[in-house]
C-alpha positions as CSV (number, residue, x, y, z in Angstrom):
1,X,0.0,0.0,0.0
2,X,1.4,2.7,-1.1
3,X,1.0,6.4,1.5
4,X,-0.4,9.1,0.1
5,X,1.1,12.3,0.6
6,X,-2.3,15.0,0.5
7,X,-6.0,14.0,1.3
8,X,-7.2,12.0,3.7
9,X,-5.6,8.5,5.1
10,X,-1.9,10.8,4.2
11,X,1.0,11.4,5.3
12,X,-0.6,15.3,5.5
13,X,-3.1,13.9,8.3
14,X,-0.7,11.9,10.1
15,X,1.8,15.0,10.3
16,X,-1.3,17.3,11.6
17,X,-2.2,14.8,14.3
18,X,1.6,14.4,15.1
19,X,2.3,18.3,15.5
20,X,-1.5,18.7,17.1
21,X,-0.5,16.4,20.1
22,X,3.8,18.5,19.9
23,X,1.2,21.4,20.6
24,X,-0.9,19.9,23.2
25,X,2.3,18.3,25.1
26,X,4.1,21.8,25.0
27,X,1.3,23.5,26.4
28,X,0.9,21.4,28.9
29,X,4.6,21.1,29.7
30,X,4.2,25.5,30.1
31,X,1.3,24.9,32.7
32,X,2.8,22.8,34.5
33,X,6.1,24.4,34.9
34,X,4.2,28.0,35.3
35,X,2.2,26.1,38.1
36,X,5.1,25.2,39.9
37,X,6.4,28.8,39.4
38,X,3.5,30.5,40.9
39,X,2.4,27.4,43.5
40,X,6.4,27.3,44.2
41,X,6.1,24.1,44.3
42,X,10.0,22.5,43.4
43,X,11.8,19.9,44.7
44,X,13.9,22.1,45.8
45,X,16.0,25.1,45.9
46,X,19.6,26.2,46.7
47,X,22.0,28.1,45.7
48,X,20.0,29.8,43.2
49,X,18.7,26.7,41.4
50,X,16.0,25.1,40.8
51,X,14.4,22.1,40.6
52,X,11.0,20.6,39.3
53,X,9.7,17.3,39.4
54,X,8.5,15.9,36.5
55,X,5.6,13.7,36.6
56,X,5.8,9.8,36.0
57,X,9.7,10.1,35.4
58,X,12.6,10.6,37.2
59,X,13.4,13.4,35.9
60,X,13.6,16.9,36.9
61,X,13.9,20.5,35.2
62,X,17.0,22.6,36.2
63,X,17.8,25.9,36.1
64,X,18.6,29.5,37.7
65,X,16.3,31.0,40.0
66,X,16.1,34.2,38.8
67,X,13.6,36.2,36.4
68,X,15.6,36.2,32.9
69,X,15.7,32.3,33.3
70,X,12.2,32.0,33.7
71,X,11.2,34.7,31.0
72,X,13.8,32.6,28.7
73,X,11.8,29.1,29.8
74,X,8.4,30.6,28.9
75,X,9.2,32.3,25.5
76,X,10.7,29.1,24.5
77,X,7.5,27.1,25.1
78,X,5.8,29.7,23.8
79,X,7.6,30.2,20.3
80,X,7.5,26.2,19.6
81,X,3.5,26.0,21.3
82,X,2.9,28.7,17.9
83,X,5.2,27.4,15.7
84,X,3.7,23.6,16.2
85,X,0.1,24.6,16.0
86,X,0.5,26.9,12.6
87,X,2.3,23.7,11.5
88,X,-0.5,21.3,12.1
89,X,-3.0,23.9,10.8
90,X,-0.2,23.7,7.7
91,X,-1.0,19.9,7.6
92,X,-4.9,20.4,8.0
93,X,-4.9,22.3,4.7
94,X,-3.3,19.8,3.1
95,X,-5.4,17.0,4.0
96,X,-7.8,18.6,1.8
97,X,-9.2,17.3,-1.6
98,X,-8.5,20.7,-3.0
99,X,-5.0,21.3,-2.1
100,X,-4.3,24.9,-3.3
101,X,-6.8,27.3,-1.3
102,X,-6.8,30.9,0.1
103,X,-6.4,28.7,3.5
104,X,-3.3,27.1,3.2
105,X,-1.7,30.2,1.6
106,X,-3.0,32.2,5.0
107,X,-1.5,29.3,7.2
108,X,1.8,29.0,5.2
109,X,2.2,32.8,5.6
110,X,1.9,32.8,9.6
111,X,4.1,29.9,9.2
112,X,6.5,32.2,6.9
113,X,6.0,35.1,9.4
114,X,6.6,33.2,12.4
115,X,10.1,31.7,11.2
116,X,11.7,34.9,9.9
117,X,10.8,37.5,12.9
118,X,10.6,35.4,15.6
119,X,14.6,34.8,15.6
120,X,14.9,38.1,15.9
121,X,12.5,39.3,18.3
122,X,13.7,36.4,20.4
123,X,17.4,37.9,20.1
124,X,15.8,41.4,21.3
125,X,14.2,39.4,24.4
126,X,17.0,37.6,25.2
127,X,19.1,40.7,25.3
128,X,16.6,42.6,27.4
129,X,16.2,39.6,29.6
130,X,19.3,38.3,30.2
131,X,21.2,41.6,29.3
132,X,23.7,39.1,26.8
133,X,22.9,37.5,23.4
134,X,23.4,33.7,23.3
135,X,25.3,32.7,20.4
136,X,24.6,29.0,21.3
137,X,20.9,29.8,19.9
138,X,22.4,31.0,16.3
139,X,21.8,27.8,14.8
140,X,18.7,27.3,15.7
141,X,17.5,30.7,14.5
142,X,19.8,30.6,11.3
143,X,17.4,27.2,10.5
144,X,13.9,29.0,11.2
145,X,14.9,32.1,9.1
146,X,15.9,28.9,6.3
147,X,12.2,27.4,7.0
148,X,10.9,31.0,7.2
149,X,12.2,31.7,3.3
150,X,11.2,28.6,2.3
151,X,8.1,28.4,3.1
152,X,8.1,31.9,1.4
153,X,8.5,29.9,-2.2
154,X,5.8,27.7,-1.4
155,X,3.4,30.4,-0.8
156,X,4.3,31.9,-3.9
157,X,3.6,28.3,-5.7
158,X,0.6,27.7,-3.9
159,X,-0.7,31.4,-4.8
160,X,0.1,29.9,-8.3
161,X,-1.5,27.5,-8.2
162,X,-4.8,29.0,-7.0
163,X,-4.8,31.5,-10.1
164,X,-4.8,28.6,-11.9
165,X,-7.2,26.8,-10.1
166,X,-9.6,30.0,-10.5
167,X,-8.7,30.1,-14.1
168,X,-9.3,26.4,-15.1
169,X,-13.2,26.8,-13.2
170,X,-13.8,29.8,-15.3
171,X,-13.0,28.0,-17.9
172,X,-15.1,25.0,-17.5
């Protein structure tokens, strides 16, 4: 059997319910760690660091006590919560019978839009935050911008391909 890549029973629909349950597990990651923020409830604390608990593992999150390594904790979940659901609204449109719609090219573009200014307004945060720039993140945010202008070309082939589309049912 041979997986199709658009439409339903696709590759498309098992990338959208893949990326809908990144979105739901990050989001819930962010409560739980804001909870444990505000309820301060860690495993502990010293010297500046803390700890949380995670749930059914034996793990535990790390990290400095202090605001800018919070605020860098909760723009991070935030940033992938977006860019995961745009990305399974992405795959929704493309489980779609009619693949080239005024839909996808609106979800493509947040997807564009998120990619190519979020690096940077993450860089401005970071520096206002933790009063340094991480180079550490540059790869990271060199392959967003990458996905950002990508995703660029395919909006300009899918608004292509709708013109067409337009043109070949005014046709008929």
């Amino acid at each position: 059997m041979k997986l199709k890549i658009f439409g339903k029973k696709s590759l498309s629909q098992l990338l959208f319910y893949i990326t809908r349950l990144t979105t739901i597990g990050y989001s819930i990651f962010l409560l739980f760690i804001s909870y444990a923020f505000v309820s301060d409830n860690f495993i502990g604390v010293s010297n500046g660091q803390f700890q949380i608990g995670i749930p059914l593992t034996d793990s535990a999150i790390k990290g400095g006590y202090d605001s800018s390594t919070i605020g860098s904790i909760i723009v991070f979940f935030i940033f992938y919560i977006l860019f995961f659901y745009i990305l399974s609204m992405v795959f929704r449109t493309f489980r779609e019978e009619v693949l080239f719609t005024e839909l996808a090219i609106k979800y493509l573009t947040y997807f564009a839009i998120i990619n190519l200014f979020f690096p940077f307004v993450y860089g401005v945060l970071q520096s206002i935050i933790l009063y340094k720039i991480d180079f550490n993140d540059l790869s990271i945010a060199f392959l967003h911008i990458i996905l950002g202008v990508f995703s660029m070309f395919i909006i300009t082939i899918f608004k292509q391909g709708v013109q067409l589309q337009e043109e070949t049912e005014l046709t008929i």
